[in-house]
C-alpha positions as CSV (number, residue, x, y, z in Angstrom):
1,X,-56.6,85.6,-59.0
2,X,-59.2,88.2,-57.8
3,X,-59.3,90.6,-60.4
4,X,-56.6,92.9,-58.2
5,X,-54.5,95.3,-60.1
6,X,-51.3,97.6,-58.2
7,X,-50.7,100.8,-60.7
8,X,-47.4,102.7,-60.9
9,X,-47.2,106.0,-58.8
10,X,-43.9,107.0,-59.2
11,X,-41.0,106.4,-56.2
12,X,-41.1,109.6,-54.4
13,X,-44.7,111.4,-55.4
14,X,-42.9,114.5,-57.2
15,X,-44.1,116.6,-59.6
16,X,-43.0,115.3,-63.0
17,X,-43.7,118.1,-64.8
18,X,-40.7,119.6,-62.9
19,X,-38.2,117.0,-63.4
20,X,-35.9,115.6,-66.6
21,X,-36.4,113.4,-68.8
22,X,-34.2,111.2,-67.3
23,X,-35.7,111.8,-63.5
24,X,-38.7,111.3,-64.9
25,X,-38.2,107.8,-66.4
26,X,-36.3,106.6,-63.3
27,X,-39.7,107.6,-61.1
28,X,-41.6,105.6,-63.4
29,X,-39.9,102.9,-64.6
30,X,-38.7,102.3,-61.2
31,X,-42.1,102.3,-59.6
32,X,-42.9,99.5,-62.3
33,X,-40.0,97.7,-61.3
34,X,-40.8,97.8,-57.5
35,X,-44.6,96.7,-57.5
36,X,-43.4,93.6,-60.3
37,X,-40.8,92.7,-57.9
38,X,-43.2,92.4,-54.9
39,X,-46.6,91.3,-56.0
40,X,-45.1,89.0,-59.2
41,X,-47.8,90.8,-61.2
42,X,-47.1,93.0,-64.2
43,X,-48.5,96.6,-63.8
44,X,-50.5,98.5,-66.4
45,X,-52.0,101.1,-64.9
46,X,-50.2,104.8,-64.2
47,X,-51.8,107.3,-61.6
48,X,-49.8,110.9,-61.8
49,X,-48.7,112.5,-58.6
50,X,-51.0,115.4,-58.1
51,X,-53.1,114.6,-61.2
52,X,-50.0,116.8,-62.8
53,X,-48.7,115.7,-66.3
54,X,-47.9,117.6,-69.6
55,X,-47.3,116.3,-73.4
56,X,-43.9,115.6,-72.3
57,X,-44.6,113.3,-69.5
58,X,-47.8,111.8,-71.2
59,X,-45.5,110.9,-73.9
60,X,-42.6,109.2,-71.2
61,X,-45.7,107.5,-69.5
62,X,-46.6,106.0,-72.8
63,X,-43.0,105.2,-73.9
64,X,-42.0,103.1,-69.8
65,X,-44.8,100.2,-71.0
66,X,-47.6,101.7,-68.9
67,X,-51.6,100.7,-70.8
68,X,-52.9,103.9,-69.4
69,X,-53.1,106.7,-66.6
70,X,-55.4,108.3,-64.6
71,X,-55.8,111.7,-63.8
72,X,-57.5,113.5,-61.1
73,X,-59.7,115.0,-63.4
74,X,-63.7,114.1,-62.8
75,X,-65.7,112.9,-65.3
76,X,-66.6,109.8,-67.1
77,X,-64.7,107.9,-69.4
78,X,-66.0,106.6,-72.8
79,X,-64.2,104.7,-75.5
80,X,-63.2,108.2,-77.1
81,X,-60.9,108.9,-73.7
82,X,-57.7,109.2,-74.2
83,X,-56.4,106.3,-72.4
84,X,-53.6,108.7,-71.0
85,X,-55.9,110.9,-69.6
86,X,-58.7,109.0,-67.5
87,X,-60.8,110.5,-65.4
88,X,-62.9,109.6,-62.5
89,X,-65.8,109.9,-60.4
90,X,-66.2,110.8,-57.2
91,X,-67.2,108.7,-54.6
92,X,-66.7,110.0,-50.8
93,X,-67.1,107.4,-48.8
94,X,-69.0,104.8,-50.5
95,X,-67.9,101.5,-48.7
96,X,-70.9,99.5,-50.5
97,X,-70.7,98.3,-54.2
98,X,-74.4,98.6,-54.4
99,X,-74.2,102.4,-53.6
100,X,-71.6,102.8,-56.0
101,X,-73.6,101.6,-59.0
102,X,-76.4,103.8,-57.5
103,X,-73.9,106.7,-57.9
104,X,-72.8,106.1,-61.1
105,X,-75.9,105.4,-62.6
106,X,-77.1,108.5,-61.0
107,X,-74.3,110.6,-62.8
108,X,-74.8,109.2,-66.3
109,X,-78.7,109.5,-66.1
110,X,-77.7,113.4,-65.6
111,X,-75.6,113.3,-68.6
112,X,-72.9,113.3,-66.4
113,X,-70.6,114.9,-63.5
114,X,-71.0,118.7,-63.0
């Protein structure tokens, strides 16, 4: 393969900090279903709709098979992040991968994002 992954988004992009329990779990479990069907790959990776989530939904994210999830949150991620809570950087509209490791080294040699 080509080291190509397709994360879970949830069905219909709603808040899930606003829905059940049970809502919830049918927005992620069947965005799961939907990309394994399609691709023939099993998915890993959450993103949450908004860059919303709460204990409750971290906890249902954990508990429908998803590894992780990303947040929009920026910042850098070390082996202390919560996996459930992953940041990232900002990139605009880097287009080269040479640029991008310019821009990331640039960030950590300042200690960081600000």
């Amino acid at each position: 393969r080509h080291n190509v992954s397709f994360g879970g988004h949830t069905k219909t992009h709603r808040n899930l900090c606003l829905l059940s329990d049970n809502e919830i779990m049918d927005e992620l479990s069947g965005s799961k279903k939907i990309i394994e069907e399609n691709t023939g790959l099993g998915v890993r990776e959450f993103s949450y709709p908004f860059g919303m989530f709460d204990k409750r939904v971290r906890s249902l994210v954990v508990e429908s098979g998803y590894e992780c999830a990303r947040t929009t949150l920026k910042g850098i991620n070390d082996k202390n992040t919560d996996r459930y809570s992953l940041t990232s950087i900002d990139t605009g509209s880097i287009t080269k991968p040479g640029y991008l490791g310019m821009r990331i080294a640039s960030i950590l040699l300042k200690g960081g994002p600000s």
